[in-house]
VEXTORVO-773521 format. One record per residue (C-alpha): residue in one letter; x, y, z; residue number from 1. Coordinates in steps of 0.2 Angstrom, whole numbers, plus 5000, padded with zeros to 4 digits. Example, Ala and Ser with C-alpha at 12.3 -4.5 7.8 and 13.67 -1.06 7.14 Angstrom:
REM VEXTORVO-773521
+------+------+-------+------+-----+
: type : east : north :   up : seq :
+------+------+-------+------+-----+
:    A : 5062 :  4978 : 5039 :   1 :
:    S : 5068 :  4995 : 5036 :   2 :
+------+------+-------+------+-----+
REM end
This chain:
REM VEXTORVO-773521
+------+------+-------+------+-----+
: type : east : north :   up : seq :
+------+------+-------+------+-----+
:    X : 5051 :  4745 : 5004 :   1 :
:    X : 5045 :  4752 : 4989 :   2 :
:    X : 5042 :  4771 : 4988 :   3 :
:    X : 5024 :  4778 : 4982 :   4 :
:    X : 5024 :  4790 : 4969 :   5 :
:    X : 5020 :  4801 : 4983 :   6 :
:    X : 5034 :  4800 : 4991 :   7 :
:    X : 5045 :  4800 : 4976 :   8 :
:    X : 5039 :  4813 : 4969 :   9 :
:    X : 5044 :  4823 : 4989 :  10 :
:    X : 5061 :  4813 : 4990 :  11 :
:    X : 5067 :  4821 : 4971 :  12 :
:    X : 5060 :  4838 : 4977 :  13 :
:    X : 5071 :  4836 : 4994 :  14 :
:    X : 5087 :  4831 : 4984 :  15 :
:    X : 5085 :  4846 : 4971 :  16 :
:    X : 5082 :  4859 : 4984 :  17 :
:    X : 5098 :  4872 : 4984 :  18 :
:    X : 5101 :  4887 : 4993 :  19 :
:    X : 5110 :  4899 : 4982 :  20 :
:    X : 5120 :  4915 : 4988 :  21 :
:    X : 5116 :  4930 : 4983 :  22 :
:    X : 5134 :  4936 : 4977 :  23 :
:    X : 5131 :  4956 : 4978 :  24 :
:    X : 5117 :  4955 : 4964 :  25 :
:    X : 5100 :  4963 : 4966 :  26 :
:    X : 5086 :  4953 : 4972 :  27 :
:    X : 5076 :  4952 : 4960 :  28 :
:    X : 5088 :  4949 : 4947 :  29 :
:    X : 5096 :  4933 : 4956 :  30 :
:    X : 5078 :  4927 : 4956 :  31 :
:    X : 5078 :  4926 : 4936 :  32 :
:    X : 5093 :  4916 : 4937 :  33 :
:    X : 5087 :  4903 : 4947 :  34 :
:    X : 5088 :  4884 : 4944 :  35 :
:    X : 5075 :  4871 : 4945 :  36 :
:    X : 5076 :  4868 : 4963 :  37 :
:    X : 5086 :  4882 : 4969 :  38 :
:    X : 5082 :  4896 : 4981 :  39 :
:    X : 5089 :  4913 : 4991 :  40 :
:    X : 5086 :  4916 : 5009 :  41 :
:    X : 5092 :  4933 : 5014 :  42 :
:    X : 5082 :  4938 : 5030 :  43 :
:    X : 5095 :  4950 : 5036 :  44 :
:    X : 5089 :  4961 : 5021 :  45 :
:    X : 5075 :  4965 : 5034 :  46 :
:    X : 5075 :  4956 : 5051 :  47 :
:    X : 5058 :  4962 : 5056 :  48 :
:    X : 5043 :  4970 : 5050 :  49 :
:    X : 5026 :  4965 : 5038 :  50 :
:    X : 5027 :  4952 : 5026 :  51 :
:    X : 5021 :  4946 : 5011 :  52 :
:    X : 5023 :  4934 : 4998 :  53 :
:    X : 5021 :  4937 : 4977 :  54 :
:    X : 5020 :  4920 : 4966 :  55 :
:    X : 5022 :  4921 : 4947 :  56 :
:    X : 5015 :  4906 : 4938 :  57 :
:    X : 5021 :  4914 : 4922 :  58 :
:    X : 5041 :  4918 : 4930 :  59 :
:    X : 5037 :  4900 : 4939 :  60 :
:    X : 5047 :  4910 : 4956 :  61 :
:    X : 5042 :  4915 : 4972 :  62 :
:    X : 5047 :  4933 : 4980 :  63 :
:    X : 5047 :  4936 : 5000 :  64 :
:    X : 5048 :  4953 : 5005 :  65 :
:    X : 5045 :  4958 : 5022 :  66 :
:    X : 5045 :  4982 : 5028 :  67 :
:    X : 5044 :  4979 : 5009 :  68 :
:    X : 5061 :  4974 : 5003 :  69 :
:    X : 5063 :  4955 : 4995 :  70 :
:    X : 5074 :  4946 : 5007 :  71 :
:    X : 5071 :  4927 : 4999 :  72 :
:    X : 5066 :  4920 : 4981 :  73 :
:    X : 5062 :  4901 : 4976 :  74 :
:    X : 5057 :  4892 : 4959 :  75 :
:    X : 5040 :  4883 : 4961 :  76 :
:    X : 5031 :  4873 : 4951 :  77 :
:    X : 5012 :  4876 : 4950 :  78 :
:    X : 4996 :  4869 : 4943 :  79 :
:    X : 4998 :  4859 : 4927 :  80 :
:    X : 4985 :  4861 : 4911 :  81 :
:    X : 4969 :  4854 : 4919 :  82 :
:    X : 4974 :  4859 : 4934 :  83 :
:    X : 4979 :  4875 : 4937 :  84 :
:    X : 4984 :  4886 : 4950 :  85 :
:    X : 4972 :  4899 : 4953 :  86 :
:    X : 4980 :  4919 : 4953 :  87 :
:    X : 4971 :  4931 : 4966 :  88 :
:    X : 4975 :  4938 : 4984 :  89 :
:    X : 4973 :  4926 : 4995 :  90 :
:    X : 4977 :  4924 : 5014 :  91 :
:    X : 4986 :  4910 : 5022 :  92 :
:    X : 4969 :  4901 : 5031 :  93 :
:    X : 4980 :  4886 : 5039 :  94 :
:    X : 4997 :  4879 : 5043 :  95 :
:    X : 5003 :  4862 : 5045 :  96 :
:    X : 5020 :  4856 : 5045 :  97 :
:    X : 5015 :  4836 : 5044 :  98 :
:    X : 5003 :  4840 : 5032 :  99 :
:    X : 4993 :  4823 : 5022 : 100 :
:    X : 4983 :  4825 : 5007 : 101 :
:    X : 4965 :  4820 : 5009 : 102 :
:    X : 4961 :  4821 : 4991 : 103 :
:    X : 4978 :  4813 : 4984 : 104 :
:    X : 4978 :  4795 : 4993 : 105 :
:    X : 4987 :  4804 : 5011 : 106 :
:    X : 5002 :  4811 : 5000 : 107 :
:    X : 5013 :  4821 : 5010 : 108 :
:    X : 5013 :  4838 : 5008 : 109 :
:    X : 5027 :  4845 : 5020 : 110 :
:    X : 5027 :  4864 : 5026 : 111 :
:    X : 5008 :  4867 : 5022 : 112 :
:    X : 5001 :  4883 : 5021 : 113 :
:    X : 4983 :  4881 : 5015 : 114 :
:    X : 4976 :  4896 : 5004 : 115 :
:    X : 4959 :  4890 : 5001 : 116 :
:    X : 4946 :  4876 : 5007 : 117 :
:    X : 4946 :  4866 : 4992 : 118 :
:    X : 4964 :  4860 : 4990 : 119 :
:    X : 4976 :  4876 : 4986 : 120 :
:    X : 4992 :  4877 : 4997 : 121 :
:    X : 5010 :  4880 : 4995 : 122 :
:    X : 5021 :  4866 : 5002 : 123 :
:    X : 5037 :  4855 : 5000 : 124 :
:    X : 5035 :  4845 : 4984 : 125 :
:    X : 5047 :  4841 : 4965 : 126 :
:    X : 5050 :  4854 : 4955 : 127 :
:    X : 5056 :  4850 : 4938 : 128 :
:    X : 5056 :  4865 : 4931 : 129 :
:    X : 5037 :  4868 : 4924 : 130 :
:    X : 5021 :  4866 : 4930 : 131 :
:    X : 5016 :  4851 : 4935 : 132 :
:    X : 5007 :  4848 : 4952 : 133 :
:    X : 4989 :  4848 : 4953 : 134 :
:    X : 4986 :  4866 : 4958 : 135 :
:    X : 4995 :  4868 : 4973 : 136 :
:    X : 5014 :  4879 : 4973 : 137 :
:    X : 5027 :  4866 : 4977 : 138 :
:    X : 5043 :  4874 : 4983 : 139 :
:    X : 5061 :  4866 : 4986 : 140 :
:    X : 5058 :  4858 : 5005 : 141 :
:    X : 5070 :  4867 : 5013 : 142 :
:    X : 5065 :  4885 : 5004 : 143 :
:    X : 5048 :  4878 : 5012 : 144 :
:    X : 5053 :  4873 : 5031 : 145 :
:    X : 5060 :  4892 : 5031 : 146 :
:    X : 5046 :  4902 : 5025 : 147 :
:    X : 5034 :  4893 : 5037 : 148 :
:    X : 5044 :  4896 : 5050 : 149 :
:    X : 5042 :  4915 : 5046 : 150 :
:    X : 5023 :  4918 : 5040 : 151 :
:    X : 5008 :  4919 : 5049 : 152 :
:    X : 4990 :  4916 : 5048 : 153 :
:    X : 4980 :  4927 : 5039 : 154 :
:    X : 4996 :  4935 : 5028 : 155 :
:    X : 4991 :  4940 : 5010 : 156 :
:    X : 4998 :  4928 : 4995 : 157 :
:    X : 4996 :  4935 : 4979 : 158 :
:    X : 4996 :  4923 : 4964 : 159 :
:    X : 4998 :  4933 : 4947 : 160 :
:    X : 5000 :  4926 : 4930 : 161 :
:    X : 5007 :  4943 : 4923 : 162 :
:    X : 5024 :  4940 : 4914 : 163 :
:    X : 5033 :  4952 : 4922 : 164 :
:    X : 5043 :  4953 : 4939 : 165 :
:    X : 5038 :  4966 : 4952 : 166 :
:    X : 5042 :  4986 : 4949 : 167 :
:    X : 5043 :  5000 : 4958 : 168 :
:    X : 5027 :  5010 : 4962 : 169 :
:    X : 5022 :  5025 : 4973 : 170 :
:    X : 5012 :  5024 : 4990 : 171 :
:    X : 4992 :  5023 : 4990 : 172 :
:    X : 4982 :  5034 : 4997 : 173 :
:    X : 4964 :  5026 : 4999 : 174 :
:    X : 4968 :  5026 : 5019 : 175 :
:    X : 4968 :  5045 : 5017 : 176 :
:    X : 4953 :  5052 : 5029 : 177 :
:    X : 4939 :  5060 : 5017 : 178 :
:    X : 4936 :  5061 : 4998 : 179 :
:    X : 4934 :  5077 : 4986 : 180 :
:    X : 4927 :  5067 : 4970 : 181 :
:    X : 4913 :  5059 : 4963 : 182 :
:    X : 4911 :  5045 : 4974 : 183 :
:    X : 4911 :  5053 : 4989 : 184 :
:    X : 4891 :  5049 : 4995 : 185 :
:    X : 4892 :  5034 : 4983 : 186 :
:    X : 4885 :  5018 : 4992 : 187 :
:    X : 4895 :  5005 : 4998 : 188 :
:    X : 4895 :  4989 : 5009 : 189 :
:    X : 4902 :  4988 : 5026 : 190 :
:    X : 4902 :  4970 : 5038 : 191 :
:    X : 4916 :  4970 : 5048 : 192 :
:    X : 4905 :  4956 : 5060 : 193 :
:    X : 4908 :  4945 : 5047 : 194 :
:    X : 4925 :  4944 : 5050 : 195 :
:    X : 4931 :  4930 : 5062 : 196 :
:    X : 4937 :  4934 : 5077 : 197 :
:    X : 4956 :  4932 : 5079 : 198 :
:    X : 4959 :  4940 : 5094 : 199 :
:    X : 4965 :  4954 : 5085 : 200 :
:    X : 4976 :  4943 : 5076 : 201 :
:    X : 4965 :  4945 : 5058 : 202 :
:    X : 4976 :  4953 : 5044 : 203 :
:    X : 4965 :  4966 : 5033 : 204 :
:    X : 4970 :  4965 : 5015 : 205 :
:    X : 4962 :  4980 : 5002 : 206 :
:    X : 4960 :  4975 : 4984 : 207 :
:    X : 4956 :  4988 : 4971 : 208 :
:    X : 4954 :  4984 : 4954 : 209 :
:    X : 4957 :  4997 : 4940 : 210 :
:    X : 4947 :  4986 : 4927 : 211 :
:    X : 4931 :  4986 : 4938 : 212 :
:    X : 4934 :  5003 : 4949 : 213 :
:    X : 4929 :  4993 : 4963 : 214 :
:    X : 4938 :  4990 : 4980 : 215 :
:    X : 4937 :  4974 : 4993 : 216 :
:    X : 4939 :  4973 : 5008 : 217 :
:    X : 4945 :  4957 : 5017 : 218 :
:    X : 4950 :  4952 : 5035 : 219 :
:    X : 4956 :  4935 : 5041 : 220 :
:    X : 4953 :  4930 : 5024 : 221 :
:    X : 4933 :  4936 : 5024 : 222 :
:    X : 4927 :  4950 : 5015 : 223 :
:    X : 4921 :  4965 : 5025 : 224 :
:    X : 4917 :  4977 : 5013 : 225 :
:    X : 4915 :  4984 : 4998 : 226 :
:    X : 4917 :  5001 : 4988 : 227 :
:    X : 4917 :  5010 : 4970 : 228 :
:    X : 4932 :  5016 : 4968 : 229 :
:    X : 4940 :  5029 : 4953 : 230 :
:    X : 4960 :  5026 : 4952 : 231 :
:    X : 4969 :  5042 : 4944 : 232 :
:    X : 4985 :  5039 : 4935 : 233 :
:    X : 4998 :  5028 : 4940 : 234 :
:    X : 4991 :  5016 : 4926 : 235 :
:    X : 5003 :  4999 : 4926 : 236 :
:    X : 5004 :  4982 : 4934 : 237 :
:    X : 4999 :  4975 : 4950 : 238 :
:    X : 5005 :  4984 : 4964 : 239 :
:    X : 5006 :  4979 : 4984 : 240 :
:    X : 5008 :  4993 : 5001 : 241 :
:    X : 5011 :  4988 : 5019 : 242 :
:    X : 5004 :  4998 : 5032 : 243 :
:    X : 5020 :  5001 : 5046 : 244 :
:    X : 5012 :  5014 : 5058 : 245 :
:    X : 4997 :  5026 : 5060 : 246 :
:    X : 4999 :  5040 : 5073 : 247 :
:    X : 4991 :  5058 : 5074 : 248 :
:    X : 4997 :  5066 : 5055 : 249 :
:    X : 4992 :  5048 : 5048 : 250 :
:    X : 4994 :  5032 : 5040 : 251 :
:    X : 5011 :  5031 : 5036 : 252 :
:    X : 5017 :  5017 : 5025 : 253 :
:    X : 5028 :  5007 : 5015 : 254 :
:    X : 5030 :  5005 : 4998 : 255 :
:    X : 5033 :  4988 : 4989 : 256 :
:    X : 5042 :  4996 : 4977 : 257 :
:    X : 5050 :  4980 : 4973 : 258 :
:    X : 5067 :  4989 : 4967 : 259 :
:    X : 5083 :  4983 : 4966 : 260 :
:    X : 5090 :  4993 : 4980 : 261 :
:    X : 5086 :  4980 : 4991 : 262 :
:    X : 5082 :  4995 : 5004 : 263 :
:    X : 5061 :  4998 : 5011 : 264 :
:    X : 5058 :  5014 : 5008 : 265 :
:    X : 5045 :  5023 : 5019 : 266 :
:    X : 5031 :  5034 : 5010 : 267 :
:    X : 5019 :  5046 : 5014 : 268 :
:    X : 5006 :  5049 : 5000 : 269 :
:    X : 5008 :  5065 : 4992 : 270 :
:    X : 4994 :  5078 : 4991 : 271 :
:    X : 4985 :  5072 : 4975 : 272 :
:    X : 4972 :  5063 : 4975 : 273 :
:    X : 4974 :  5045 : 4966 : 274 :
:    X : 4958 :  5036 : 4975 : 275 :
:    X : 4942 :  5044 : 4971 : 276 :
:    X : 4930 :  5033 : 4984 : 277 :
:    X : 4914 :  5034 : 4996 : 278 :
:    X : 4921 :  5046 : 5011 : 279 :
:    X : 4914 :  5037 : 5024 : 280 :
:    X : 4922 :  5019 : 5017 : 281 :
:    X : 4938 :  5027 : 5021 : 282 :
:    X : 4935 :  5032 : 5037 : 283 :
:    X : 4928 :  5014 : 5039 : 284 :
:    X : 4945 :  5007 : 5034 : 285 :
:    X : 4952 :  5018 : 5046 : 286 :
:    X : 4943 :  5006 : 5059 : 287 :
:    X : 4951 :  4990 : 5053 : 288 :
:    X : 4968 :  4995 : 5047 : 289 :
:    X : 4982 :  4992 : 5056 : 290 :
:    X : 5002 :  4989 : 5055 : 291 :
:    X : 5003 :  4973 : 5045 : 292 :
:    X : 4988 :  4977 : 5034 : 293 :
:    X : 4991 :  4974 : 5014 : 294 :
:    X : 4986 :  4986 : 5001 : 295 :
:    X : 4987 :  4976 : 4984 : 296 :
:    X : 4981 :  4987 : 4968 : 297 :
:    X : 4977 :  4977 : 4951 : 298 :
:    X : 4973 :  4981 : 4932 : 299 :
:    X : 4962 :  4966 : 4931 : 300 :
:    X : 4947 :  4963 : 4933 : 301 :
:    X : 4940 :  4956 : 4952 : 302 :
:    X : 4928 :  4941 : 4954 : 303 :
:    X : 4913 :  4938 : 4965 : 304 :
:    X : 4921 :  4927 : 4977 : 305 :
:    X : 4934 :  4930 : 4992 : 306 :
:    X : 4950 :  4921 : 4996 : 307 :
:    X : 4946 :  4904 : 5002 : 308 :
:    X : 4933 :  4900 : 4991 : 309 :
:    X : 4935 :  4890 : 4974 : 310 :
:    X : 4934 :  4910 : 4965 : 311 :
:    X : 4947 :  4922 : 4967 : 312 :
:    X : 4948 :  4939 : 4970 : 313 :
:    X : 4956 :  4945 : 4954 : 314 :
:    X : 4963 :  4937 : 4939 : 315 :
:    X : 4982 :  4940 : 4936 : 316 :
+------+------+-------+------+-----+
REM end
């Protein structure tokens, strides 16, 4: 029987998937070395805790890191010219193991995990060593049966195009009950009936864009809110936070710091001020944040639509 390019094109992505050891190198490192097809699966890094996953369409790779410490890394291959993967934060809006393409004559697309409406997922699929699916992030399809197994709905993706591997960064504070600058009576938007309900399932995710001084606010993949926000120092690239616990003294959280340590370390923010935003968003937040919520902070500039739609939140 003859095999559809479909098919194929699945059956060379099978053959090429490898899973690499890490050998005592850093995370991150191993990750550059990578091979068409090869991948690192280290969960013991960090058996439990929040989870979140970083793709680099410039680095073609794929980073894991769950109570903030990478524990897996894959090649992908994502959108070609024509075609291209969109960057943003995005949230995993559906899952599918025995997934079929509707748009691509029923093409199988193992291990999906939908990040918008309109065709973007990451599943099984070739990887040559370049881009060249039609906007979607195809992974090795073993790489692929093992992060589905370890994601949930509503989890934040991030899609960036910066040409540059993840660093270390400090904790945020825009949590932090109260505000002493500018912004503190500023106007702001606040619709947390938009969001669906989950059960209390619904990830929240907070975006902050340096470019536009702006923050948004999404929850199970819908955007909440909206605020001005002013970010003092810590210029750089895109940074990502996960909320661990909140108790009396506060939100405590831990950073993505994205070293090479290959150990989470647990941060409170320190008494300056780095988010200058409207006093009552933040006690809003404190409404809607809880363990497992994502803080993702960007230098670029954010877009009018939220993740699901054909626009994304920020370009990388």
């Amino acid at each position: 029987m003859l095999l559809t390019v479909a098919a194929a094109s699945l059956f060379l992505g099978r053959a090429a998937a490898e899973q690499v050891p890490l050998n005592g190198r850093p995370m991150i490192q191993a990750a550059r070395d990578l091979t068409p097809g090869q991948f690192i699966w280290e969960p013991e890094r960090a058996p439990t805790g929040s989870a979140l996953v970083i793709v680099n369409l410039e680095t073609q790779r794929l980073v894991f890191f769950r109570n903030g410490v990478p524990i897996a890394a894959s090649t992908v291959s994502s959108g070609t010219k024509g075609h291209e993967t969109p960057t943003g934060v995005f949230t995993i809006l559906q899952k599918n193991a025995k997934h079929f393409s509707k748009t691509y004559n029923n093409a199988p697309m193992p291990n999906m995990q939908r990040l918008t409406w309109r065709g973007i997922a990451l599943h099984a699929g070739n990887l040559p060593g370049y881009p060249a699916s039609h906007g979607c992030v195809r992974l090795p399809h073993a790489f692929s049966k093992l992060l589905f197994g370890e994601t949930a709905l509503g989890m934040t993706v991030v899609i960036t195009s910066l040409p540059e591997f993840p660093h270390a960064a400090s904790a945020p504070d825009i949590a932090d009950a109260g505000s002493r600058g500018s912004l503190a009576n500023a106007k702001f938007e606040w619709y947390p009936e938009r969001a669906p309900d989950l059960g209390g399932d619904a990830i929240t995710s907070v975006v902050v864009s340096r470019a536009d001084h702006r923050a948004i606010v999404m929850k199970g993949g819908v955007k909440i809110g909206s605020a001005p926000v002013h970010v003092r120092g810590n210029a750089g690239g895109a940074e990502a936070y996960v909320l661990e616990s909140w108790d009396k003294s506060g939100p405590h959280w831990t950073r993505l710091h994205f070293s090479e340590t290959g150990k989470g370390t647990t941060a409170q923010p320190n008494g300056s001020e780095h988010f200058d935003t409207p006093t009552e968003f933040r006690r809003a937040l404190h409404t809607v944040l809880r363990p497992g919520s994502v803080v993702v902070v960007t230098p670029a500039t954010l877009k009018s639509g939220v993740p699901g739609t054909s626009a994304t939140v920020f370009d990388g």
